[in-house]
ZAMARGU-4260 file (C-alpha; in steps of 0.2 Angstrom, whole numbers, plus 5000, padded with zeros to 4 digits):
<rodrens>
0) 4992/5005/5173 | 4999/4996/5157 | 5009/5006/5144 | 4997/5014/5130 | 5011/5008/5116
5) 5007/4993/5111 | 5019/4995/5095 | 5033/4984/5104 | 5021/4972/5111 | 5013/4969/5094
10) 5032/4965/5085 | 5036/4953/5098 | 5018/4943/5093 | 5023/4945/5074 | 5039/4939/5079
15) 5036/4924/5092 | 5020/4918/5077 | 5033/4917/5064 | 5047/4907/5072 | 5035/4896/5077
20) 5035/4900/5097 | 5017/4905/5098 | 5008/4888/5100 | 5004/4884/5117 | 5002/4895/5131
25) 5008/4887/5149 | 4999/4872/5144 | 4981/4881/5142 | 4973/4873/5127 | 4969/4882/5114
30) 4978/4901/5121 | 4990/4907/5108 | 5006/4918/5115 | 5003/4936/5114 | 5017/4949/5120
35) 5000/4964/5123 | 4991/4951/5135 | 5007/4946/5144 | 5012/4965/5147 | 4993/4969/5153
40) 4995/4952/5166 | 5013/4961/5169 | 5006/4975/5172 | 4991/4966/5184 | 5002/4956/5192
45) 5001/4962/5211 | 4981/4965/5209 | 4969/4955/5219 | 4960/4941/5213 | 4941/4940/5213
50) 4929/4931/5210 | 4916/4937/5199 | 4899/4930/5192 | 4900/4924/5173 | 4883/4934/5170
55) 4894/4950/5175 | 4908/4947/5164 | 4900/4955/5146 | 4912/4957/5132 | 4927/4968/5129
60) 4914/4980/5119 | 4924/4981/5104 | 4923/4964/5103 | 4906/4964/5092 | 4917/4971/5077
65) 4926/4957/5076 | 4914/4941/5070 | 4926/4928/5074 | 4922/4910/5067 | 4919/4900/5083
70) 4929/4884/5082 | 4920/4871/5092 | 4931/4860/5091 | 4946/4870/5097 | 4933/4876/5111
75) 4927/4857/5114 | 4944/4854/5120 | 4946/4869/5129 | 4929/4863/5139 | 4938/4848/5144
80) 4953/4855/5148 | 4945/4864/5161 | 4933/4850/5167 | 4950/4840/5169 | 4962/4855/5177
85) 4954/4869/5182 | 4953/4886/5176 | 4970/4891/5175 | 4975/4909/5179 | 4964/4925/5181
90) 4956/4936/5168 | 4957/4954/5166 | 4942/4964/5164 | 4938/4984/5168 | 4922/4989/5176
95) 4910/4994/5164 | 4905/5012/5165 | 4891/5016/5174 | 4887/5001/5182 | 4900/4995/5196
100) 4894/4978/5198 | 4896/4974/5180 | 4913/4969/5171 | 4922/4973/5153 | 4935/4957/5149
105) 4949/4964/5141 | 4953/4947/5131 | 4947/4930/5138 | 4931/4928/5129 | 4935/4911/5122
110) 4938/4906/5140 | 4925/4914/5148 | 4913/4903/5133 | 4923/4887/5140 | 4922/4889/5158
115) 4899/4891/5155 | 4900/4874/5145 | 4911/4868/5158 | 4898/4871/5173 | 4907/4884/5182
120) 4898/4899/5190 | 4912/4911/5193 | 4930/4914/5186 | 4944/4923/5197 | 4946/4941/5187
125) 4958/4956/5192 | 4950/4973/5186 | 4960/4985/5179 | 4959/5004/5174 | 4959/5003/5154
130) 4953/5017/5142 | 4942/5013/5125 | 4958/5014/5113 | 4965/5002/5126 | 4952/4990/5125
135) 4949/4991/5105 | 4970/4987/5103 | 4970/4973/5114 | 4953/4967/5106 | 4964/4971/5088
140) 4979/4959/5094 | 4969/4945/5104 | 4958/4942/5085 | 4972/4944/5073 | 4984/4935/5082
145) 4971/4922/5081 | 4967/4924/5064 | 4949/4916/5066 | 4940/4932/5059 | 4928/4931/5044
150) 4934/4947/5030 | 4919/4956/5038 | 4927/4956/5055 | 4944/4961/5047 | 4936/4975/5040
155) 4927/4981/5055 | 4942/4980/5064 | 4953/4990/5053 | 4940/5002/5050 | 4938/5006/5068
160) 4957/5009/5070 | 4957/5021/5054 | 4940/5029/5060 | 4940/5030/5078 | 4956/5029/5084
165) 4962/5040/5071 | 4977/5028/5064 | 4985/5031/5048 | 4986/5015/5036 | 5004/5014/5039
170) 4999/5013/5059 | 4984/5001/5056 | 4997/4991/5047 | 5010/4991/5058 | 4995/4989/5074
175) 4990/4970/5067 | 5004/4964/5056 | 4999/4965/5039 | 5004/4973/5023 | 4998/4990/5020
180) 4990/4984/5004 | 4980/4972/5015 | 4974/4984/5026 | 4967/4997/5014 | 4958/4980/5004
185) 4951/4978/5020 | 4947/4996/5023 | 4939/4996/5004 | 4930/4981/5011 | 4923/4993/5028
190) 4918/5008/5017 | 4909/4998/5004 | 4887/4998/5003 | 4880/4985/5012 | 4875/4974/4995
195) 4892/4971/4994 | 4898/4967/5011 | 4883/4955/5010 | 4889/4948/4994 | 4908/4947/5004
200) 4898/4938/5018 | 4889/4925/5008 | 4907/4921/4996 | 4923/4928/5007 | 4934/4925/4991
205) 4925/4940/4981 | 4931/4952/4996 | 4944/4958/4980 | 4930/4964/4971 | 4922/4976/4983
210) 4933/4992/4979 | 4928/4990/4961 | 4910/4985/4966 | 4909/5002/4977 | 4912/5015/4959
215) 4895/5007/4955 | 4881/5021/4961 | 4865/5014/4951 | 4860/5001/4964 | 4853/4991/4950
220) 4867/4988/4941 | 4876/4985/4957 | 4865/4971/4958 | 4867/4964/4941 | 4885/4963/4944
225) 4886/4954/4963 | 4872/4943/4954 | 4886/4938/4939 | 4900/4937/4952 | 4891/4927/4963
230) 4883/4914/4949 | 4896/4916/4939 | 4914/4918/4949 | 4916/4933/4938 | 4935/4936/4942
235) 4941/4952/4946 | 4948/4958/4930 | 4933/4952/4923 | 4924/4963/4932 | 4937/4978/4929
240) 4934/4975/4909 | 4916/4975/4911 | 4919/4994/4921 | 4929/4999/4905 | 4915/4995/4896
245) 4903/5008/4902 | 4916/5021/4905 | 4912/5038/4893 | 4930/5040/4889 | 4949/5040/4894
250) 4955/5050/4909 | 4964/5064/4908 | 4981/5065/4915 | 4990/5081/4921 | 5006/5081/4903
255) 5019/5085/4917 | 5016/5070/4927 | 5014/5059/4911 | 5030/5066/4904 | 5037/5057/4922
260) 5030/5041/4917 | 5036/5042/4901 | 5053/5047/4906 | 5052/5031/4921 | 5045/5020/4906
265) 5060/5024/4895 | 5072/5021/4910 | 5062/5002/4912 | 5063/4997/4893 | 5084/5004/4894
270) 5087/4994/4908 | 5076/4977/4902 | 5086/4977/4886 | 5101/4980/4897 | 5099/4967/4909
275) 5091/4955/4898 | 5105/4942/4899 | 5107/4944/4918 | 5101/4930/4929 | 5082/4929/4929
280) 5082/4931/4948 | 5091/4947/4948 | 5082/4954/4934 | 5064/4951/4946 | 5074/4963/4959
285) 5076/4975/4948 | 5060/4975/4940 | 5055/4977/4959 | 5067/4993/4962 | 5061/5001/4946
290) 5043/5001/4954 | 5048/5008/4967 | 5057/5022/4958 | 5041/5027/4948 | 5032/5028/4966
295) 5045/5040/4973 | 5043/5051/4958 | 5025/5051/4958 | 5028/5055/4976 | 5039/5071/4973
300) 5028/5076/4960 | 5015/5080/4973 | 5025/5085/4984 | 5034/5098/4974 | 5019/5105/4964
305) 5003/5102/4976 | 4998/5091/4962 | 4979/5087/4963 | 4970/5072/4952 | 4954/5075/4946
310) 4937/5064/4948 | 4941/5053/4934 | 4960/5053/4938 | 4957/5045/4955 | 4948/5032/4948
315) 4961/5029/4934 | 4974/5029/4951 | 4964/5017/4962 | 4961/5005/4949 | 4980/5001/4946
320) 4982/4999/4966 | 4971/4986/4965 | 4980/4978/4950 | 4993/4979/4960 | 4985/4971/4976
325) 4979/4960/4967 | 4994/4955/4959 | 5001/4953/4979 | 4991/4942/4985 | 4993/4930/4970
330) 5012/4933/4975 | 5011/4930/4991
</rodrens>
């Protein structure tokens, strides 16, 4: 039975994909190294080998979330390689529930997809006990670690693990090796109405625009503005001005927490005339830690007073996160 924290195995995937030692997986084409697999096959290893029907080999269920783009050319050689070599290794499945005779692969889809093109009517599989929250992490590593997923399969994905398996966006974060700020995009992106996950679908690169899309209630007006964004490229801040627009009037903010920001602003505009002459990169460090030091306060604030925002004050909130992620991924 393999371990259920998968936190270790998922650092040791980050980690092997940025230095560069994650191509290539004992000569299988088109496999890329991944740590949660390998302590699965670890786990596997004195299990029997069978040999199972393609037609009984259905899809780690979670798998559906995911939408991967298929690259046919990447699976064309993977066709081949087979046709040349052999299958190499076993896969792992579960048996599906309620039906004995029928399998769940835990990862090997791709292969599976090969193997059919290649001719083959069975595949050597080991079957293995493994629990839903098993199967949707291993289906979270295999597809990000692949990163072939369209923004909708992204946000499936994440969703799921902040839904259903209860995660925080800290642990989503941490679960498939992205910044905390891309996951809740991405989770903006899962809890968004279906006009704008179809306008996402039909242009990937408006998936910034969803969050701000989703204050929109009047469907019509919705409408009027994925039609201007899509025709148009309406950029993000675009779209945030034409919002202003229509808003009734500024948000009221709690005087105790603004007397904070004013107290963090003076603070920023003392230590920018302070550090003016300093070297430019030291004064983007800085700028950085004085950030960071609003955020703490703003932290404490709540904490300390059971600080509550009102309707309008949320909104105010959310739209500068998604200056801010906006501004991340231009940095990035």
């Amino acid at each position: 039975m393999p371990s259920k924290d998968f936190t270790g195995a998922m650092n040791r995937q980050r980690s092997s994909l940025a230095n560069g030692t994650g191509q290539g997986r004992l000569g299988v084409v088109g496999e890329i190294a991944n740590p949660v697999r390998d302590e699965l096959e670890r786990a596997s290893e004195n299990l029997p080998v069978q040999e199972i029907s393609l037609d009984r080999l259905h899809d780690n269920p979670f798998q559906e979330l995911a939408r991967p783009i298929i690259d046919e050319t990447a699976l064309q050689e993977l066709v081949n390689s087979i046709r040349q070599n052999g299958f190499y290794g076993a896969l792992l499945a579960r048996q599906k529930r309620g039906a004995g005779d029928e399998y769940e692969l835990a990862y090997g889809h791709r292969r599976r997809e090969a193997a059919r093109r290649a001719g083959l009517a069975t595949l050597p599989v080991k079957v293995i006990e493994l629990s839903d929250a098993q199967m949707a992490r291993i289906m979270a590593s295999e597809n990000f670690s692949r990163e072939d997923l369209t923004p909708l399969g992204e946000a499936n994905i994440i969703g799921y693990l902040y839904t259903s398996q209860n995660l925080s966006a800290e642990a989503v974060a941490e679960t498939v090796g992205k910044g905390r700020g891309w996951v809740q995009t991405r989770l903006a992106l899962y809890q968004a109405p279906q006009d704008v996950k179809q306008m996402v679908e039909t242009k990937p690169e408006t998936m910034s625009h969803a969050k701000l899309l989703a204050q929109v209630n009047d469907l019509k007006k919705r409408a009027l503005f994925i039609k201007d964004i899509l025709e148009n490229n309406l950029t993000v801040e675009q779209l945030r001005e034409k919002l202003q627009d229509k808003k009734p009037s500024q948000p009221h903010i709690d005087n105790n927490f603004t007397s904070s920001i004013t107290d963090a602003d003076s603070d920023i505009n003392h230590n920018v005339s302070r550090e003016s002459n300093r070297d430019p990169l030291l004064e983007r460090d800085s700028t950085l830690r004085r950030l960071d030091k609003l955020a703490s306060r703003f932290e404490l604030h709540v904490a300390e007073r059971n600080y509550k925002l009102a309707e309008d004050e949320i909104s105010y909130l959310e739209e500068i996160v998604e200056r801010l992620n906006t501004l991340l991924s231009k940095l990035k």
